[in-house]
N, CA, C and O atoms as CSV, one atom per row, in Angstrom:
chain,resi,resn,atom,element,x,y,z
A,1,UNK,N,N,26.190,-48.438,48.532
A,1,UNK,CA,C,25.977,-49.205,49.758
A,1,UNK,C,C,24.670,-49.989,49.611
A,1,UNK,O,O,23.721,-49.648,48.905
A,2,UNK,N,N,24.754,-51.154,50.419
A,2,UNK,CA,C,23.149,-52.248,50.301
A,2,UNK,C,C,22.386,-51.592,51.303
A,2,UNK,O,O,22.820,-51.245,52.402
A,3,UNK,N,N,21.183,-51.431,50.859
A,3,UNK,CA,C,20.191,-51.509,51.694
A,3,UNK,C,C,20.083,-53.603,52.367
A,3,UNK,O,O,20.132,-54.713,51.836
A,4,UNK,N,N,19.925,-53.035,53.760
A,4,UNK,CA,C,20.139,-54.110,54.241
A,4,UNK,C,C,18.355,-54.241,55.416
A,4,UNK,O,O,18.262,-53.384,56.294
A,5,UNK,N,N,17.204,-55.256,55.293
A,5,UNK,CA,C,16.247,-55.224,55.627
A,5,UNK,C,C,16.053,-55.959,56.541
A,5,UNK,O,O,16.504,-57.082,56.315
A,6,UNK,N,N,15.399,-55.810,57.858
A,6,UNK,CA,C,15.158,-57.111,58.659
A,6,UNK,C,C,13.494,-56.607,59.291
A,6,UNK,O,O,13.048,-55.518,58.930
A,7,UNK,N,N,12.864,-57.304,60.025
A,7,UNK,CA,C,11.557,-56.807,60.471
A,7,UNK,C,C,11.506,-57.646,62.042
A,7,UNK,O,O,12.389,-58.458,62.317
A,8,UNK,N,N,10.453,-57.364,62.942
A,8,UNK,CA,C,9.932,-58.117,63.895
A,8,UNK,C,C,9.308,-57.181,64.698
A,8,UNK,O,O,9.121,-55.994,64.432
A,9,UNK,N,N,8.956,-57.866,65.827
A,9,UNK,CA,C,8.398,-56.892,66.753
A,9,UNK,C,C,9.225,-55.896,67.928
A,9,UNK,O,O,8.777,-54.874,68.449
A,10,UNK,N,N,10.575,-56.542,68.162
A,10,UNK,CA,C,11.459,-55.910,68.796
A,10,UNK,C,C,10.509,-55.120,70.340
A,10,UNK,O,O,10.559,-53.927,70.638
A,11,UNK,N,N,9.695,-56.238,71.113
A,11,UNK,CA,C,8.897,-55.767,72.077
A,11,UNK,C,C,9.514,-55.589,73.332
A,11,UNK,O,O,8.902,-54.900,74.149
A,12,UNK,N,N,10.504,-56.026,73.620
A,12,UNK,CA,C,11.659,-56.057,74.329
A,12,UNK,C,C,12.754,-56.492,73.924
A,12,UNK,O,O,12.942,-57.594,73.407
A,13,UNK,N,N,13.862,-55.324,74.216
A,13,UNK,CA,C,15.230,-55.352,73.228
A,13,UNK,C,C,15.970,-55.976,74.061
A,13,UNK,O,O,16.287,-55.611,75.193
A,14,UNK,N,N,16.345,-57.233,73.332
A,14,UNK,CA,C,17.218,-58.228,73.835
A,14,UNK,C,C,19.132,-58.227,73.757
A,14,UNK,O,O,19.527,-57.440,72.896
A,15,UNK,N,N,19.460,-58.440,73.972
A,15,UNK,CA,C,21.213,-59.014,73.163
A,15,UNK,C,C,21.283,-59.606,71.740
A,15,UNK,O,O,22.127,-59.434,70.861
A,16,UNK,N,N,19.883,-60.535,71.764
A,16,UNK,CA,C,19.775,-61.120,70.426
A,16,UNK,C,C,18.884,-59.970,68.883
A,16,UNK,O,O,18.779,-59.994,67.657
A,17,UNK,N,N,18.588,-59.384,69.702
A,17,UNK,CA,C,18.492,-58.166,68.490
A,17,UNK,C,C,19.420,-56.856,68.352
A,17,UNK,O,O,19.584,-56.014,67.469
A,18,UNK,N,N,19.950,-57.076,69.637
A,18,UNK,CA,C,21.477,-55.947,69.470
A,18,UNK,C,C,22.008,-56.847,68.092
A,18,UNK,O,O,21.971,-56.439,66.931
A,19,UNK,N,N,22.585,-58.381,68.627
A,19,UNK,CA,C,23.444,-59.045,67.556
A,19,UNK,C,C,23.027,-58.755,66.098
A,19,UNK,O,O,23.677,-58.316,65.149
A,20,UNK,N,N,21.616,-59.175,66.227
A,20,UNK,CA,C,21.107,-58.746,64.810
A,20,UNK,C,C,21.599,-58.008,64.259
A,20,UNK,O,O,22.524,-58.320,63.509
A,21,UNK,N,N,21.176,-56.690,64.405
A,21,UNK,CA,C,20.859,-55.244,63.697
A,21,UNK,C,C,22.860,-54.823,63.921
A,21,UNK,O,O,23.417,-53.937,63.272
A,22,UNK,N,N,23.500,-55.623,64.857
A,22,UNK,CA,C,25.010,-55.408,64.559
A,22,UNK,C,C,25.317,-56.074,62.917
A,22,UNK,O,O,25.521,-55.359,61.936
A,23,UNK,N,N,25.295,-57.357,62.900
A,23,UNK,CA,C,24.967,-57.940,61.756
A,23,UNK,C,C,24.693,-57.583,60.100
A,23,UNK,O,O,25.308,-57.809,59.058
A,24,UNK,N,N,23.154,-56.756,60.537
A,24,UNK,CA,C,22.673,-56.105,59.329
A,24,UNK,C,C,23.739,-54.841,59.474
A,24,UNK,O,O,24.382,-54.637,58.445
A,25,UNK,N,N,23.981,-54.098,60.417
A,25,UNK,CA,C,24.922,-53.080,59.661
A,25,UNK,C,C,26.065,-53.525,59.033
A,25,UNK,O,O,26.572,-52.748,58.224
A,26,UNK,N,N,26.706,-54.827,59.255
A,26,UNK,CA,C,27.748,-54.648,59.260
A,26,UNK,C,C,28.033,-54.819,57.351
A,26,UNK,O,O,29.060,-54.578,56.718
A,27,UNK,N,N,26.557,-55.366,56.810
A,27,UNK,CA,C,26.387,-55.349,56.177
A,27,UNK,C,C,25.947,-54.152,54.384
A,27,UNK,O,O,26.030,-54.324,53.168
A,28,UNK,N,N,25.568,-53.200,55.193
A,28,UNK,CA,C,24.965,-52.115,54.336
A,28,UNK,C,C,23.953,-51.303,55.409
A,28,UNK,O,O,23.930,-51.594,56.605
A,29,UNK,N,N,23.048,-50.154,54.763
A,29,UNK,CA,C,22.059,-49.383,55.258
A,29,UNK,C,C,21.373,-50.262,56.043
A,29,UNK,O,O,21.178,-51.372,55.548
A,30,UNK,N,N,20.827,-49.987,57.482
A,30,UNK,CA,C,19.582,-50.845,57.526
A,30,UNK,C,C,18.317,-50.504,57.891
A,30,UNK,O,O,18.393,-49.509,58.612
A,31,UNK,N,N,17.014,-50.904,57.716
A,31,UNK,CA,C,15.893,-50.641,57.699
A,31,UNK,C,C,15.192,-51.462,58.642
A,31,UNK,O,O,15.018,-52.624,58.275
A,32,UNK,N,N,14.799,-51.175,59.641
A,32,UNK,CA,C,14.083,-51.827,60.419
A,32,UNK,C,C,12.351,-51.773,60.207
A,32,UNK,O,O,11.670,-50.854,60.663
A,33,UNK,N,N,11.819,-52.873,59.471
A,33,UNK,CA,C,10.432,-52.951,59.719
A,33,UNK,C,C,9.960,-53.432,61.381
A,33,UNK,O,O,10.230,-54.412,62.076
A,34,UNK,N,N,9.336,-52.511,61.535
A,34,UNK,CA,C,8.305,-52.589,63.349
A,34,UNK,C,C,7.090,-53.076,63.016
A,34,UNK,O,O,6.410,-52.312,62.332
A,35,UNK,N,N,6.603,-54.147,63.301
A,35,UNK,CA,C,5.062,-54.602,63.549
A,35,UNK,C,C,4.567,-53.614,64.236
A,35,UNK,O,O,5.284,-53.243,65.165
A,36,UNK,N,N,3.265,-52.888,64.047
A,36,UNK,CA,C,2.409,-52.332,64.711
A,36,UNK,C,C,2.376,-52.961,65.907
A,36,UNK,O,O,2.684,-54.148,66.012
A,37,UNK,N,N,1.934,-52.095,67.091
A,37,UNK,CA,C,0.845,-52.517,67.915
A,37,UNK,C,C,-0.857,-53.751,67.901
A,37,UNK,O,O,-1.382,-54.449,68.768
A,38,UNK,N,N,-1.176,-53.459,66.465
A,38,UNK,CA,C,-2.157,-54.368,66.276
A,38,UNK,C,C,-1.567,-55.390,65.713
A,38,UNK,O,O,-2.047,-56.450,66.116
A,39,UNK,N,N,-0.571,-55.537,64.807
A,39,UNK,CA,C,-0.116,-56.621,64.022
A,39,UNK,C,C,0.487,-57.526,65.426
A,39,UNK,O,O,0.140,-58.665,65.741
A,40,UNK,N,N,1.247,-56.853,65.969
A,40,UNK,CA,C,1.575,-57.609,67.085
A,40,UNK,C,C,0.882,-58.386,68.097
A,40,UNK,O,O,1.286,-59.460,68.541
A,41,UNK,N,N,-0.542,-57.586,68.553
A,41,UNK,CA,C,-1.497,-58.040,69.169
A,41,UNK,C,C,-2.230,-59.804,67.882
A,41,UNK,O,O,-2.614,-60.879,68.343
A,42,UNK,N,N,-2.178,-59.506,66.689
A,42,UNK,CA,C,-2.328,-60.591,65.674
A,42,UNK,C,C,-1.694,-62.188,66.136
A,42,UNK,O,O,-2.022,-63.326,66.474
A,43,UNK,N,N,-0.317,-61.113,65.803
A,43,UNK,CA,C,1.312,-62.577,66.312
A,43,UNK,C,C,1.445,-62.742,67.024
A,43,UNK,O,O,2.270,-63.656,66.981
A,44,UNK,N,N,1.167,-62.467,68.282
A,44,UNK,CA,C,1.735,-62.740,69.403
A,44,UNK,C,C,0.699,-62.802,70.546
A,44,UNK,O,O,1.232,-63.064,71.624
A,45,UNK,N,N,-0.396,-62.661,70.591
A,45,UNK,CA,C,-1.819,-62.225,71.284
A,45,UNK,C,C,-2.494,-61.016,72.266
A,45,UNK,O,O,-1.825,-60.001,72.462
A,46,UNK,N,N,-3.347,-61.103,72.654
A,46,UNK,CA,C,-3.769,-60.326,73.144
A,46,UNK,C,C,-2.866,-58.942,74.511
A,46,UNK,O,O,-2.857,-57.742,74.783
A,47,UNK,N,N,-2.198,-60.400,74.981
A,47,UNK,CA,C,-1.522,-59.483,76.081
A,47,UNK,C,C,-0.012,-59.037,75.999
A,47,UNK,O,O,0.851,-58.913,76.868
A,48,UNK,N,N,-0.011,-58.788,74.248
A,48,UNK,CA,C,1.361,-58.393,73.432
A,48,UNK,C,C,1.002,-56.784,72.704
A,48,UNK,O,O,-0.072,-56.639,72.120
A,49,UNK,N,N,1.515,-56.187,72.755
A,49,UNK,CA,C,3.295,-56.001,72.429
A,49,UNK,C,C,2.909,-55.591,73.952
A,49,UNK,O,O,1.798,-55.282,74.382
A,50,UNK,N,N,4.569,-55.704,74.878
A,50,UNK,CA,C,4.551,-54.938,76.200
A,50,UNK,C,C,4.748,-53.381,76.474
A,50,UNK,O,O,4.348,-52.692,77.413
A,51,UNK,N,N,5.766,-52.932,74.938
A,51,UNK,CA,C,5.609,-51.637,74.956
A,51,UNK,C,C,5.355,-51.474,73.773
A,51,UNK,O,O,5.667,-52.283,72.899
A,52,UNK,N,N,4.401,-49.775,73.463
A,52,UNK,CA,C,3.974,-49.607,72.221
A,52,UNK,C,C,4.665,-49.673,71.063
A,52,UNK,O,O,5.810,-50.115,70.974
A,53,UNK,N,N,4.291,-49.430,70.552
A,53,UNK,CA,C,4.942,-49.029,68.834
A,53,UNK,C,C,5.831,-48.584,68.859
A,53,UNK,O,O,6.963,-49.018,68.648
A,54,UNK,N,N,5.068,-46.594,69.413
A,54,UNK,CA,C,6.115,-45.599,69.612
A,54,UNK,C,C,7.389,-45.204,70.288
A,54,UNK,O,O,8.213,-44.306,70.117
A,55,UNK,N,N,7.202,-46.528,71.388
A,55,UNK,CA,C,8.162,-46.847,72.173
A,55,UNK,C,C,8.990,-47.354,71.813
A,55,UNK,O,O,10.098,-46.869,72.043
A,56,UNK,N,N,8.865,-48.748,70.966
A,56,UNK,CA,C,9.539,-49.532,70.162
A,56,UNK,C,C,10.307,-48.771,69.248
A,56,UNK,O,O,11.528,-48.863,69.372
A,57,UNK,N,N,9.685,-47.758,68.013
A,57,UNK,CA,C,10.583,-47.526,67.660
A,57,UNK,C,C,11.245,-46.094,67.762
A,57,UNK,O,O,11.482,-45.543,66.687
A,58,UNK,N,N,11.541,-45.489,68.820
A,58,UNK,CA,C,11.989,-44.111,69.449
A,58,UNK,C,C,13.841,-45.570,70.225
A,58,UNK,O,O,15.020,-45.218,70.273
A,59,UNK,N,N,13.316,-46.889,70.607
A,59,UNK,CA,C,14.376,-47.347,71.212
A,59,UNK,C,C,15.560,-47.939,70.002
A,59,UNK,O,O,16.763,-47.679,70.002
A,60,UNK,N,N,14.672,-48.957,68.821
A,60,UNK,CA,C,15.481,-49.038,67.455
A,60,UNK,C,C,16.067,-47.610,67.331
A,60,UNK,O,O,17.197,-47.384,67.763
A,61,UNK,N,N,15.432,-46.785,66.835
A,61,UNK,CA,C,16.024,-45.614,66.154
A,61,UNK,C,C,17.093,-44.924,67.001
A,61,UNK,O,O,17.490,-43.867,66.511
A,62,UNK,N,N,17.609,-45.259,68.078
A,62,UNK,CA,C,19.065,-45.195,68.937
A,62,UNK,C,C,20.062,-45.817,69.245
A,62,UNK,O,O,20.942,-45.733,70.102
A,63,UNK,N,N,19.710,-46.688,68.129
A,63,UNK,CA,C,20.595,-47.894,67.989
A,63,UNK,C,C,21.062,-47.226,67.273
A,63,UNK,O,O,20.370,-46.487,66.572
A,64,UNK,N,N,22.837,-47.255,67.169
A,64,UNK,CA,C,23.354,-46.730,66.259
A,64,UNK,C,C,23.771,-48.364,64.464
A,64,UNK,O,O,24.501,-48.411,63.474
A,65,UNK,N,N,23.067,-48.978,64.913
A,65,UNK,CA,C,23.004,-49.876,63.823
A,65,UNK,C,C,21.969,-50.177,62.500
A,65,UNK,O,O,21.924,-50.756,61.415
A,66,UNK,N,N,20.998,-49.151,63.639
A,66,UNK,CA,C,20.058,-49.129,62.701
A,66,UNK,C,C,20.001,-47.599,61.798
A,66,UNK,O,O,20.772,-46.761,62.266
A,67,UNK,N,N,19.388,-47.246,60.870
A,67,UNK,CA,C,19.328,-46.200,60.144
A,67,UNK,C,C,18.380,-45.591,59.844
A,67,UNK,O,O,18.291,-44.392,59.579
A,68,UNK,N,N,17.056,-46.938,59.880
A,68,UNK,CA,C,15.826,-45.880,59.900
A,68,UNK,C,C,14.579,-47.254,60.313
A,68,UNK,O,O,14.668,-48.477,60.196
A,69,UNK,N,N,13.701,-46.550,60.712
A,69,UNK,CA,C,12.243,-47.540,61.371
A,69,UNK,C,C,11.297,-47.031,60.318
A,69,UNK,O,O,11.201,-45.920,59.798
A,70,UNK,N,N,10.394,-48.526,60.087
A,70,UNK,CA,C,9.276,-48.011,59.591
A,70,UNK,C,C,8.641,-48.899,59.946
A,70,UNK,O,O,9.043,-50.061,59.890
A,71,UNK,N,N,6.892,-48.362,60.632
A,71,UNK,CA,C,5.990,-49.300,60.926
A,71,UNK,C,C,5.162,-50.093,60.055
A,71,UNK,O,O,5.007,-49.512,58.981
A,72,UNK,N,N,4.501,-51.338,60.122
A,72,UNK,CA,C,3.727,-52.058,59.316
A,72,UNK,C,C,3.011,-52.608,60.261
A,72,UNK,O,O,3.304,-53.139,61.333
A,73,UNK,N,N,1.358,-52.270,59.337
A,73,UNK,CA,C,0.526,-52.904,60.016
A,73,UNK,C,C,-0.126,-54.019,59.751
A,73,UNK,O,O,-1.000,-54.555,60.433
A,74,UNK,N,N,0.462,-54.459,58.422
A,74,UNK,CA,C,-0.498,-55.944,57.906
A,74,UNK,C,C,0.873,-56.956,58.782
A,74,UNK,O,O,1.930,-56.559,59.272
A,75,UNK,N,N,0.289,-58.355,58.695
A,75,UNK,CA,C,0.733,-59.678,59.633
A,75,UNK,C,C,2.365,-59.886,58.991
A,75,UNK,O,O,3.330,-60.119,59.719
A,76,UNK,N,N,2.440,-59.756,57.549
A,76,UNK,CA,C,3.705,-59.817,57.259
A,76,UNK,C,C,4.449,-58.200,56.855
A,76,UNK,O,O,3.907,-57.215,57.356
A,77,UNK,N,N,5.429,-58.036,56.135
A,77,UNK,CA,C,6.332,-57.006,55.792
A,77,UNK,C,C,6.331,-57.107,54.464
A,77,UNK,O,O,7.176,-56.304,54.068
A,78,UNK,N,N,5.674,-57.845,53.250
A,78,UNK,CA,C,5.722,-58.334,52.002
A,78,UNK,C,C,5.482,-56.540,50.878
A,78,UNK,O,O,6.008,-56.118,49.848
A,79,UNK,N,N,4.567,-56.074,51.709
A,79,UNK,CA,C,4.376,-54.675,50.725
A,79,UNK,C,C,5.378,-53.769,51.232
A,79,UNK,O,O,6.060,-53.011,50.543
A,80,UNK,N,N,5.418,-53.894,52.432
A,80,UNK,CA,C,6.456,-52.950,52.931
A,80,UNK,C,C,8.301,-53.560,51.733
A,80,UNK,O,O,8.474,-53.117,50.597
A,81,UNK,N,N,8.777,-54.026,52.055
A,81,UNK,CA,C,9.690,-55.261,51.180
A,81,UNK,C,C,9.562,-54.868,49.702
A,81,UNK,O,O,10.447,-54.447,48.958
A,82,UNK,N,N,8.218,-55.107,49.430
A,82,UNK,CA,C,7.946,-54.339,47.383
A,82,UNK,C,C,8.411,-53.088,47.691
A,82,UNK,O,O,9.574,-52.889,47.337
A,83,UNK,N,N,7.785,-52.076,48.311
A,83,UNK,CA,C,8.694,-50.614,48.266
A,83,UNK,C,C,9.842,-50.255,48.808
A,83,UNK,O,O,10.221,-49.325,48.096
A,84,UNK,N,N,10.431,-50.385,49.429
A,84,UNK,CA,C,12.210,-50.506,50.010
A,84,UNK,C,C,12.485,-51.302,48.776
A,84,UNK,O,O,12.868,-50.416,48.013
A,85,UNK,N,N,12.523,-52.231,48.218
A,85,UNK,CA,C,13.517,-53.111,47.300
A,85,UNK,C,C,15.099,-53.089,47.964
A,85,UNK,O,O,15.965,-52.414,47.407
A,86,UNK,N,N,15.423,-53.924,49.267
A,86,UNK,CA,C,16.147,-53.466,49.894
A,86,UNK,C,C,17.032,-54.922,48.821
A,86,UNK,O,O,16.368,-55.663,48.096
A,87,UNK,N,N,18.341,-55.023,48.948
A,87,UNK,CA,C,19.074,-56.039,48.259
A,87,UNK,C,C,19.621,-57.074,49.110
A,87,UNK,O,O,20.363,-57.936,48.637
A,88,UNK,N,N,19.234,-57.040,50.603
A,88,UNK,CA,C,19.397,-58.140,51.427
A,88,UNK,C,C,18.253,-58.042,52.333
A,88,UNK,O,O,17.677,-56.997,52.636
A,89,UNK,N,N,17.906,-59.517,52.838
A,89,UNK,CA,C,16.626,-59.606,53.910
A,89,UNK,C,C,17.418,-59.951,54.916
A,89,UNK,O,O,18.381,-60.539,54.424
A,90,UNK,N,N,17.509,-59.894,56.020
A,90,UNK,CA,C,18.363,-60.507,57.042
A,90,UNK,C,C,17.352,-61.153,57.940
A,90,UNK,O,O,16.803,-60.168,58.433
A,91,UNK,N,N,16.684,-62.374,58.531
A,91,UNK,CA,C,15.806,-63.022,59.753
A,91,UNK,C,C,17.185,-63.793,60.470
A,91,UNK,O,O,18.344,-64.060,60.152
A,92,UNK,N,N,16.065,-64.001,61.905
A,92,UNK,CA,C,17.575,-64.818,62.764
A,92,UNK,C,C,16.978,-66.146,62.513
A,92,UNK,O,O,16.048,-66.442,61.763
A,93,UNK,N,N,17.857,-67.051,63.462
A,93,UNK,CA,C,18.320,-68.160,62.553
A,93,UNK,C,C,16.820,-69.151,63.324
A,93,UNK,O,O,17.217,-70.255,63.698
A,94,UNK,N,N,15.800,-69.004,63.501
A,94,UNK,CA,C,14.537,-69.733,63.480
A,94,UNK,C,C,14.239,-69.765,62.496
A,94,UNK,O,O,13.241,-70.452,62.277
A,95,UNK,N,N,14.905,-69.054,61.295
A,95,UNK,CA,C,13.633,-69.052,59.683
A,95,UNK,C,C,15.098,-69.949,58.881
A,95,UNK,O,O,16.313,-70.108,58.999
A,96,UNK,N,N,13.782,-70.385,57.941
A,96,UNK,CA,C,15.242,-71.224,56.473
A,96,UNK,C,C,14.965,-69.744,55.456
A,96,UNK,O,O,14.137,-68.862,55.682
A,97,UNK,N,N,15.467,-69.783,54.861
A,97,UNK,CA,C,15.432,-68.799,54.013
A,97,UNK,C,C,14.764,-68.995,52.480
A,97,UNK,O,O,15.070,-68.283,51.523
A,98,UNK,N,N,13.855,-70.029,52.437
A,98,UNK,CA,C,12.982,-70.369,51.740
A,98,UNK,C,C,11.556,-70.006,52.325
A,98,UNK,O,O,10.570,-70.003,51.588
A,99,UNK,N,N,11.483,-69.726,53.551
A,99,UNK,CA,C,9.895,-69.509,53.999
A,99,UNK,C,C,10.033,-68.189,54.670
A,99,UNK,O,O,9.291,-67.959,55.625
A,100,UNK,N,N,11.271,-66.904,54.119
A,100,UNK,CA,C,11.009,-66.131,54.706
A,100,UNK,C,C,10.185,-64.850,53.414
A,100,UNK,O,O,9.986,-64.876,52.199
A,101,UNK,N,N,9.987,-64.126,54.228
A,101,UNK,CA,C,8.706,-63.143,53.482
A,101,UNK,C,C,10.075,-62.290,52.452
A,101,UNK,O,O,11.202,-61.917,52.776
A,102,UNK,N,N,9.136,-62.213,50.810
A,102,UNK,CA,C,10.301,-61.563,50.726
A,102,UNK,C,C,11.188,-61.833,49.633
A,102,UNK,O,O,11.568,-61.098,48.722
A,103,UNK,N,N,11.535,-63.457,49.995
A,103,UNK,CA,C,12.992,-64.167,49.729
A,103,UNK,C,C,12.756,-64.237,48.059
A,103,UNK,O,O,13.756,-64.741,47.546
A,104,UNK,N,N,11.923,-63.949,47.246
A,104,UNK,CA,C,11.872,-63.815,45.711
A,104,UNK,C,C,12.147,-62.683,45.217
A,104,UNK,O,O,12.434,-62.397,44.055
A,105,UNK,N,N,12.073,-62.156,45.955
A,105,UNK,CA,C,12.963,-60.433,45.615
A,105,UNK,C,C,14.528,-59.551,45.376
A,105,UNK,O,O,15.074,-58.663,44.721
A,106,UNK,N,N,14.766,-60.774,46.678
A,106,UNK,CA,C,16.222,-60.602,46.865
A,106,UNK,C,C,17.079,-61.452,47.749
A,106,UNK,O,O,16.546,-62.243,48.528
A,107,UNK,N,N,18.408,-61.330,47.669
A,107,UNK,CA,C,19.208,-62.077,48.437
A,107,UNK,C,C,18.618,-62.008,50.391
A,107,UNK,O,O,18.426,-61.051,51.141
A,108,UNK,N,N,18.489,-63.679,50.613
A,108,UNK,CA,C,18.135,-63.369,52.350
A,108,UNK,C,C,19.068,-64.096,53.040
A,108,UNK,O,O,19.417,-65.224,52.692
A,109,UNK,N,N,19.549,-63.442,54.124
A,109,UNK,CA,C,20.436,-64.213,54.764
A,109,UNK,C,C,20.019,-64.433,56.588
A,109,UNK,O,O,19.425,-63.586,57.256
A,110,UNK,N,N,20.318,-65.247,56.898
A,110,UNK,CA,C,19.980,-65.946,58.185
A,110,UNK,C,C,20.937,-66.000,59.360
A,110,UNK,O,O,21.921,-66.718,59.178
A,111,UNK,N,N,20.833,-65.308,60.668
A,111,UNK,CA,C,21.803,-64.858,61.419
A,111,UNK,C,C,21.317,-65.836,62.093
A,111,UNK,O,O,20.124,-66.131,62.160
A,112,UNK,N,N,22.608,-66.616,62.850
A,112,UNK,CA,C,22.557,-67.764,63.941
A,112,UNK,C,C,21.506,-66.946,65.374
A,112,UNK,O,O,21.559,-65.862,65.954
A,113,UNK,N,N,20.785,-67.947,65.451
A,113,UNK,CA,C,19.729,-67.804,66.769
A,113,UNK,C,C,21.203,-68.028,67.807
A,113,UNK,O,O,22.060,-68.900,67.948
A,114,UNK,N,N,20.757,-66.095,68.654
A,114,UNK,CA,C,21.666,-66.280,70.189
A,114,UNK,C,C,20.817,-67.074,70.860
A,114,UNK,O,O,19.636,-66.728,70.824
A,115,UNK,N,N,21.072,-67.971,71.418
A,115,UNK,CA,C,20.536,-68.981,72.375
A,115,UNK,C,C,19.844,-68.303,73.518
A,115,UNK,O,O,20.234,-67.142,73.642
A,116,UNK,N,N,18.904,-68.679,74.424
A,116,UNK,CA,C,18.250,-68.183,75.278
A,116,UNK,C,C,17.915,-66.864,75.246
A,116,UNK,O,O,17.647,-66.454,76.375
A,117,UNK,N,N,17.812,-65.914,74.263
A,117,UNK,CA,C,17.860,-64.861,73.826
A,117,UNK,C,C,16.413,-64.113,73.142
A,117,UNK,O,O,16.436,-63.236,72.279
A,118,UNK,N,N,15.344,-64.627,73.683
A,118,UNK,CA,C,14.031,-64.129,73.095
A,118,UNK,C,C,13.320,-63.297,74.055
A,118,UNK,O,O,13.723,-63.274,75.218
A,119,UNK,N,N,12.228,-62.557,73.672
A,119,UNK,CA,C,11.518,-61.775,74.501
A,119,UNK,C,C,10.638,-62.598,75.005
A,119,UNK,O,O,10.427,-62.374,76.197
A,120,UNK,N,N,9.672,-64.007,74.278
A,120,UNK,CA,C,8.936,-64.435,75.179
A,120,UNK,C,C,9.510,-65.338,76.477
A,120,UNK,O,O,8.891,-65.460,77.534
A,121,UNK,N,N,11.165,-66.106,76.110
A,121,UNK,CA,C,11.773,-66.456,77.663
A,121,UNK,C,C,11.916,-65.263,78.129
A,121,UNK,O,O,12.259,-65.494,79.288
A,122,UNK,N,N,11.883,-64.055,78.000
A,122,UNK,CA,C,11.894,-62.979,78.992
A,122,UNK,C,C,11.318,-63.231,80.122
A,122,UNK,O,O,11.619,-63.433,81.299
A,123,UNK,N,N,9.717,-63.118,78.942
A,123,UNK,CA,C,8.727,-62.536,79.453
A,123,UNK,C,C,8.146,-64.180,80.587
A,123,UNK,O,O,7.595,-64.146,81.687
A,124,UNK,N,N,8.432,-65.059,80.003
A,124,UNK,CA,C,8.458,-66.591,80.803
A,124,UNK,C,C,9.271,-66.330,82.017
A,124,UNK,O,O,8.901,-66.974,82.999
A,125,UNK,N,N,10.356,-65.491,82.204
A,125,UNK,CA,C,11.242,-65.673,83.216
A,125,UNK,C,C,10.443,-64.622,84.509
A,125,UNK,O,O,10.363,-64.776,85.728
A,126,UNK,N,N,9.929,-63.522,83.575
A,126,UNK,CA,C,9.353,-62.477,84.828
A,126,UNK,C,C,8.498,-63.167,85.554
A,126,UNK,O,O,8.466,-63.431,86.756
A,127,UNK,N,N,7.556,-63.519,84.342
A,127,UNK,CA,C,6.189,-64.434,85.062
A,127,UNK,C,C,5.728,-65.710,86.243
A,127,UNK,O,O,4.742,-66.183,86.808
A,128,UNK,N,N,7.551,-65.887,86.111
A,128,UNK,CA,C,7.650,-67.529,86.633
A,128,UNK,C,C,8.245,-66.869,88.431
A,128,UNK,O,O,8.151,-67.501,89.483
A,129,UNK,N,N,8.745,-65.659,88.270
A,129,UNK,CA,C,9.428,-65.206,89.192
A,129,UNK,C,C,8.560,-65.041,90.802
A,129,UNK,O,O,9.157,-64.598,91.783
């Protein structure tokens, strides 16, 4: 079976990361890299992630699509990626698959962006409310 790899912050679990991680299973094993709490606070700023880490990944790891979480705390997933040697990268469809982290290692494939489907229009929609 493929190890099948994807990463993000997953700070609020959307439809569009259900689709995902449906996706990557449907594909092989999958491995969910979690941005830290600080890496996230990095990418996304100060008043990010909305829920912790541990939160984050106690909710992946009940996904029955996923298979296993592991946290990273540097800005990308590139060392994490050298040790898994997973045989597919999976990002959604905002990345080309030339600028994703990774993509010299192994086969990456690119899942169509669900439309209106992000955590920061979430988080735009609460705020605006």
């Amino acid at each position: 079976m493929k190890t099948v790899f994807t990463n993000g912050c997953f700070d609020i679990l959307h439809r569009g990361h259900i689709e995902l991680l449906q996706y990557c299973s449907s594909l092989g094993r999958v491995i969910v890299g979690l941005n830290s709490d600080a890496s996230v606070k990095l990418l996304k700023g100060s008043a990010r992630p909305i829920m912790s880490q541990s939160d984050r990944k106690l909710l992946l790891k009940s996904i029955r699509y996923v298979d296993d979480v592991i946290i990273f705390d540097e800005e990308t997933p590139l060392l994490l990626i050298k040790t898994i040697k997973p045989d597919i990268i999976v990002k959604g469809g905002d990345y080309k698959s030339v600028d994703v982290v990774g993509s010299e290692f192994c086969e990456v494939r690119i899942f169509g962006y669900v439309e209106g489907k992000s955590t920061t229009e979430i988080i735009a929609n609460l705020t605006d409310r």
